[in-house]
Structure formats: structure tokens, C-alpha cells
Backbone bond lengths (Angstrom), bond angles and torsions (degrees), N, CA, C in turn:
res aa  C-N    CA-C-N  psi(-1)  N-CA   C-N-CA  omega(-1)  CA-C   N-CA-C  phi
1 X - - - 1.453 - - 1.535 109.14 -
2 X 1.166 115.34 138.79 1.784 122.80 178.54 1.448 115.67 -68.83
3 X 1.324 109.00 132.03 1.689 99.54 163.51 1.254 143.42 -37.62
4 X 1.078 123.17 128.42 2.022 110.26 -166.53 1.448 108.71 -68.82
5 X 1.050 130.08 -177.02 1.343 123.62 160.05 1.569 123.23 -123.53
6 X 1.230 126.57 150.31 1.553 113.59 -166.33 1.359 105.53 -88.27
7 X 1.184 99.73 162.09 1.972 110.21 167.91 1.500 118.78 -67.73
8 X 1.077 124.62 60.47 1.033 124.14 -167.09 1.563 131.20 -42.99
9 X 1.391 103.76 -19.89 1.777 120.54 156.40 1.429 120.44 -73.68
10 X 1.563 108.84 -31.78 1.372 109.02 167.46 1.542 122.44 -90.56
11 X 1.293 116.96 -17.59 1.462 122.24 171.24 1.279 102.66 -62.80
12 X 1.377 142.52 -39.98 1.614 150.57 166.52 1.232 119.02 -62.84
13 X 1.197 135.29 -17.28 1.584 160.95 147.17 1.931 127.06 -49.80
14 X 1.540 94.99 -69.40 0.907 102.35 -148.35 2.058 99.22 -122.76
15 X 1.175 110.89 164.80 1.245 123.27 163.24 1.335 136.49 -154.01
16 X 1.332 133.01 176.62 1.542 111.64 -147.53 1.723 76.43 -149.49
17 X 1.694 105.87 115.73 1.350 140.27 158.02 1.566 107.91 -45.34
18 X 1.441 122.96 156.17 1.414 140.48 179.67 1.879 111.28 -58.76
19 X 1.412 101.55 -15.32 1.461 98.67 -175.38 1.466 92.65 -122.95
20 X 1.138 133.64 21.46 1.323 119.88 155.80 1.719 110.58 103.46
21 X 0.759 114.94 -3.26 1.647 115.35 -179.82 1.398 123.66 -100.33
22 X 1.486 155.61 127.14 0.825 157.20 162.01 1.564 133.02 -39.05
23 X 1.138 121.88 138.04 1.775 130.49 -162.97 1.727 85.34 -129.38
24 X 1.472 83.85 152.32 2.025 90.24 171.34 1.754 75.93 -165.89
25 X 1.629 81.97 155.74 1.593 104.76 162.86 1.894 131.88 -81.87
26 X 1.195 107.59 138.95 1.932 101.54 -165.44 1.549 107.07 -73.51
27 X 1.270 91.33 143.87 1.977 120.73 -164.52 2.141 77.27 -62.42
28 X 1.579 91.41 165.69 1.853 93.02 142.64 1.565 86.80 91.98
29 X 1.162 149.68 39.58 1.417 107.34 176.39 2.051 95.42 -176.58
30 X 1.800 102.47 14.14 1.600 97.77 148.18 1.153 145.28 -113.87
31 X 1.804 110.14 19.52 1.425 98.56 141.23 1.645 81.42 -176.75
32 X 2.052 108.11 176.69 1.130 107.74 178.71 1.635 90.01 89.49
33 X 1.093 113.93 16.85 1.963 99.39 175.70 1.534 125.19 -100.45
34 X 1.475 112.21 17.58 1.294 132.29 148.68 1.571 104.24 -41.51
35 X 1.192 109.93 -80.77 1.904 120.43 -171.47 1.357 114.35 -47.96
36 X 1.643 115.00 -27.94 1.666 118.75 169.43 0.845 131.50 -42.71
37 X 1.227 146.79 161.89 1.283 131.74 171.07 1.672 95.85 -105.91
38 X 1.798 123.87 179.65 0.844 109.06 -145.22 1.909 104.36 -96.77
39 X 2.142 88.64 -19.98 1.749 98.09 173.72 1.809 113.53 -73.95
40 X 1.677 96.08 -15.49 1.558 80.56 178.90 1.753 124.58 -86.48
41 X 1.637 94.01 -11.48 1.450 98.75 165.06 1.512 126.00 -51.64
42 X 1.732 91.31 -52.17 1.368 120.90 -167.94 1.701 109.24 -56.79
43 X 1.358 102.21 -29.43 1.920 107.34 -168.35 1.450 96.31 -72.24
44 X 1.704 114.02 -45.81 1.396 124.66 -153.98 2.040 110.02 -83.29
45 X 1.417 110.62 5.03 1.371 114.95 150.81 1.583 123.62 -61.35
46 X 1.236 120.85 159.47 1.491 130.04 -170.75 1.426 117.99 58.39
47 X 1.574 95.52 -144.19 1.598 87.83 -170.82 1.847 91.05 -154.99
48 X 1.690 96.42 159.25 1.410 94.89 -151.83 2.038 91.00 -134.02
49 X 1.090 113.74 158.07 1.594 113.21 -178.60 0.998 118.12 -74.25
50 X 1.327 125.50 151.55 1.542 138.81 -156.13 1.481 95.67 -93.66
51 X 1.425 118.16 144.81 1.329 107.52 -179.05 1.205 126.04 -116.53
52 X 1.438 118.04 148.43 1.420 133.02 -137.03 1.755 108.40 -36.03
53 X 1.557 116.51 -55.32 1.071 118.23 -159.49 1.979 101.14 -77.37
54 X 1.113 121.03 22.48 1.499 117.77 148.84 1.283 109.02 -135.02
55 X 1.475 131.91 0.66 1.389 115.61 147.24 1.259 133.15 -31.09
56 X 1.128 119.41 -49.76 2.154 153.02 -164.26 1.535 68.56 -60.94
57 X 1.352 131.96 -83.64 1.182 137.09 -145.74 1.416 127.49 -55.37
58 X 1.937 93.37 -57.19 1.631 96.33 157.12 1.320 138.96 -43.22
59 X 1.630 99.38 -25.02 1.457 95.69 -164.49 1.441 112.94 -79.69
60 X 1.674 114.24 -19.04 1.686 134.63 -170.70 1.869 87.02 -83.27
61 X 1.286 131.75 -14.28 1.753 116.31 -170.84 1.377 91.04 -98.64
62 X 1.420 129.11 -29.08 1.445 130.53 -165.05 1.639 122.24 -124.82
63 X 1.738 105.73 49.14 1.395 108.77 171.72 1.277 131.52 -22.05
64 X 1.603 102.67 -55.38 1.808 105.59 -167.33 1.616 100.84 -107.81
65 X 1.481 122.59 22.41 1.657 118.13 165.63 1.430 118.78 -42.89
């Protein structure tokens, strides 16, 4: 069988934690943050887990994650 190939838009995206689950960074917060307020900035720092029903998916763009 041939090697898969990765998502290479999602390999730049996304990453896959020590137990197997996916991390991504929060939408909302590269530009236009005048109108924000200053707690909604504050929530939309770090990065938060991908959720289940596009996990299945990620995992078929990112064979060797």
C-alpha cells in the first residue's frame, strides 16, 4: 500500500497532544480587536481541543501526527 499524504494546511493548523487528541488555536482574535472587549480577548488566548466530531476527520489528513 502507498504512503498517505498529510494535509499539509492542516499539519500548519493543528497538533496532536501525548494522548492522542488534537489542539488548534481560537478563531476571533487577528485583527479588528478594537470592537472586543478586553475579557473576550483574554478567553480567545491559547489553544483549546478539537472536537470529537472532526477528530475522525483529522485523524484521515494527519496519518503520521
Amino acid at each position: 500500500m502507498p504512503k498517505l499524504k498529510t494535509h499539509r494546511g492542516a499539519a500548519k493548523r493543528f497538533k496532536k497532544t501525548a494522548t492522542g487528541k488534537f489542539v488548534r488555536s481560537k478563531a476571533f482574535k487577528q485583527h479588528i480587536l478594537t470592537s472586543k472587549s478586553r475579557g473576550r480577548k483574554r478567553s480567545l488566548r491559547g489553544t483549546t481541543v478539537v472536537a470529537d466530531a472532526d477528530a475522525a476527520r483529522l485523524a484521515r489528513m494527519l496519518p503520521y501526527k
